[in-house]
C-alpha positions as CSV (number, residue, x, y, z in Angstrom):
1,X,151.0,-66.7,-62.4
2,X,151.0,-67.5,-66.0
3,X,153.7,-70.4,-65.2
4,X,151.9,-71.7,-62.5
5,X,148.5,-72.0,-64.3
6,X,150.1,-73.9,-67.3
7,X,152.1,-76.1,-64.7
8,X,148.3,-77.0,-63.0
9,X,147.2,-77.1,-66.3
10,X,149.2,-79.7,-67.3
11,X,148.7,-81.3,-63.7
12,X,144.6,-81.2,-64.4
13,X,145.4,-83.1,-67.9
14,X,147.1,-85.5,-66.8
15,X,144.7,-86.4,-63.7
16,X,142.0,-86.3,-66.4
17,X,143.5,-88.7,-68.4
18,X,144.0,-91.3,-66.1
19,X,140.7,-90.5,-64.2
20,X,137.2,-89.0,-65.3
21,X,136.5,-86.1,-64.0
22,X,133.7,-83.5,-63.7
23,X,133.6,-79.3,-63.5
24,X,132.7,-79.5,-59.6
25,X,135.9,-81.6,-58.8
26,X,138.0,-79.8,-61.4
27,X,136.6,-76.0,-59.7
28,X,137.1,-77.9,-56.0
29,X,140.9,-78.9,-56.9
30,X,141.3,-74.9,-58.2
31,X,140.1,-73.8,-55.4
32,X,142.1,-76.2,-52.9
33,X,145.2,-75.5,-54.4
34,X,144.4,-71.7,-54.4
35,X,144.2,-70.5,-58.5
36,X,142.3,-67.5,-58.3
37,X,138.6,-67.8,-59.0
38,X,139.0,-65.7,-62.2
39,X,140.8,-68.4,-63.7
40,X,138.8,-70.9,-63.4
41,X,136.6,-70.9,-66.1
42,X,139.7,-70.7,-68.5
43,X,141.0,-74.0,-66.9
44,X,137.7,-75.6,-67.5
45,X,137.3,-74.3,-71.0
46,X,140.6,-75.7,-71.7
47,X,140.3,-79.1,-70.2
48,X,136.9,-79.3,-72.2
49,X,138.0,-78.1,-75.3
50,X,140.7,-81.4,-75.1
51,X,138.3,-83.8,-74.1
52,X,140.0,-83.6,-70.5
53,X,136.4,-83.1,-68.8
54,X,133.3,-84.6,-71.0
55,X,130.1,-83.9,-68.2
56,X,128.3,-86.4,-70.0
57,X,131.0,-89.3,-70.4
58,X,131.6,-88.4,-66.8
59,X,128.0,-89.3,-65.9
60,X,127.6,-92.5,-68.1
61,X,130.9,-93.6,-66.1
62,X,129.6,-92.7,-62.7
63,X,126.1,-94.7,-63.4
64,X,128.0,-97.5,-64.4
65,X,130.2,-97.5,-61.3
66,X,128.2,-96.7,-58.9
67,X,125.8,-99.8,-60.4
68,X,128.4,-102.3,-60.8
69,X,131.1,-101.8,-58.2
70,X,128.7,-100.1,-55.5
71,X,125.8,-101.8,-55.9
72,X,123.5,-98.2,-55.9
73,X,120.2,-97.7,-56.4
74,X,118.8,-95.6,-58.9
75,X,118.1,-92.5,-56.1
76,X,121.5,-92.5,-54.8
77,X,123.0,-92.3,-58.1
78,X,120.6,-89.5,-59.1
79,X,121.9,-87.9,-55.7
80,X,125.4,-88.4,-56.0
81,X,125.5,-86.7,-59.4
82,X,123.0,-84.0,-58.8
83,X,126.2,-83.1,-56.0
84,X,128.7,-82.9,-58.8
85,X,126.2,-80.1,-60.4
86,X,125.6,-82.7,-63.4
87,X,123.2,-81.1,-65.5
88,X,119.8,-83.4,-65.0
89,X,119.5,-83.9,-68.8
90,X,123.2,-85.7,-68.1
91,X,121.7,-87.7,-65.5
92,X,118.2,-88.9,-67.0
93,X,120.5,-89.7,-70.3
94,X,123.1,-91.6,-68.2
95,X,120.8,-93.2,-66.4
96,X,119.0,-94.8,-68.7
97,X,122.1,-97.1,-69.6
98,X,121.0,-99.1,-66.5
99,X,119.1,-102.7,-67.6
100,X,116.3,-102.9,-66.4
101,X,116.5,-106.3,-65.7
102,X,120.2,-105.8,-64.5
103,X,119.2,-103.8,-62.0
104,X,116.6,-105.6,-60.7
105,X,118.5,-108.9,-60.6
106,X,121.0,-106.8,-58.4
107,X,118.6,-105.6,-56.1
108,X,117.4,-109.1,-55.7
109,X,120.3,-110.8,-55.2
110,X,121.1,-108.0,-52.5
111,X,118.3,-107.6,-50.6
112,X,118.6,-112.0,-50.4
113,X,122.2,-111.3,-48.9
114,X,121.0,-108.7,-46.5
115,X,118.0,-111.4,-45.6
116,X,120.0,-114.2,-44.8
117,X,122.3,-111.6,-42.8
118,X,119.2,-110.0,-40.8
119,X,118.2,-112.6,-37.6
120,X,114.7,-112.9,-36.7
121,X,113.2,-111.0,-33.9
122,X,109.6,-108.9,-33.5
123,X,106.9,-109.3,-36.6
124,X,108.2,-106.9,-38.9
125,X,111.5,-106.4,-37.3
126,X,113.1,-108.1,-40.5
127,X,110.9,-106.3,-43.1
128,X,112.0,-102.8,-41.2
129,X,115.4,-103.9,-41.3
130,X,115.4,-104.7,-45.4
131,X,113.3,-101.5,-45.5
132,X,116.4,-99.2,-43.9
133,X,119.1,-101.3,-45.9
134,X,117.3,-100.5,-49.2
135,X,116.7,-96.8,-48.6
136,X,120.2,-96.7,-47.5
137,X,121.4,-98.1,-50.9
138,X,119.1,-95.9,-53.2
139,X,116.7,-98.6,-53.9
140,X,113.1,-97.8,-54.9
141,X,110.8,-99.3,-51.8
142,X,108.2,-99.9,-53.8
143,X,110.4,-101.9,-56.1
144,X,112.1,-103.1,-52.7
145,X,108.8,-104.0,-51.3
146,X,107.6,-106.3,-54.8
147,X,110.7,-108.0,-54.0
148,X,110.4,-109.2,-51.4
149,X,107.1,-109.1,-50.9
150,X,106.5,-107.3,-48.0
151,X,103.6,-105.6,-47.2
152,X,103.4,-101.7,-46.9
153,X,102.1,-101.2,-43.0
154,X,98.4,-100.0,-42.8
155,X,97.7,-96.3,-42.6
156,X,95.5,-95.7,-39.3
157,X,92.4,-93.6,-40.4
């Protein structure tokens, strides 16, 4: 077992040198490739004490990905790294290397795309449409709804 655990070892280092990584996908792989659970925290402690797995460079990348190549919103990115059991110190701290202004140029510029994309149909059809697209992406509505200035429907009494 000893061989075997250096050999993944040395697998794990060199995925985590061309890729970052987090503990959840490092434990996941361990698990897959069936390393008994009892070594697993060695593994990890290894990988971390070599800068192979940094949690918090892991998040800053993932923010910055998910932003710029995805196009996220702020609540999906929150989501996806809440499921790789990022720490939500990790999370505020990485997310707060979004611009503001960045990110609401971004959500302008897509919710003008999806627009243009959505045809006309019933009053409100268009707004509900926008609505979905937005939540879908992670996008705040209310921030979603200043946008594009749409009105929040009126709550019956």
């Amino acid at each position: 077992m000893e061989n075997t655990l250096s050999e993944v070892l040395k697998i794990l280092e060199r995925i985590c040198s061309k890729q970052e990584k987090c503990k959840a996908e490092i434990t996941d792989y361990l698990v897959r490739k069936g390393i008994p659970a009892e070594f697993h925290q060695a593994v990890l402690s290894q990988l971390m004490a070599g800068r192979f797995i940094d949690e918090e460079r892991y998040a800053k990348a993932a923010v910055r990905d998910k932003f710029m190549l995805n196009r996220w919103g702020r609540q999906k990115i929150h989501h996806f790294l809440e499921t790789k059991q990022i720490s939500e110190e990790r999370i505020e701290r990485a997310m707060d290397t979004i611009d503001e202004s960045d990110y609401r140029k971004m959500i302008e510029e897509e919710m003008r795309k999806k627009g243009a994309a959505c045809s006309e149909g019933k009053p409100g059809a268009k707004e509900m449409k926008l609505i979905r697209f937005a939540a879908s992406r992670g996008y705040e509505e209310e921030l979603v709804r200043e946008i594009c200035h749409i009105t929040a429907p009126e709550n019956p009494e």
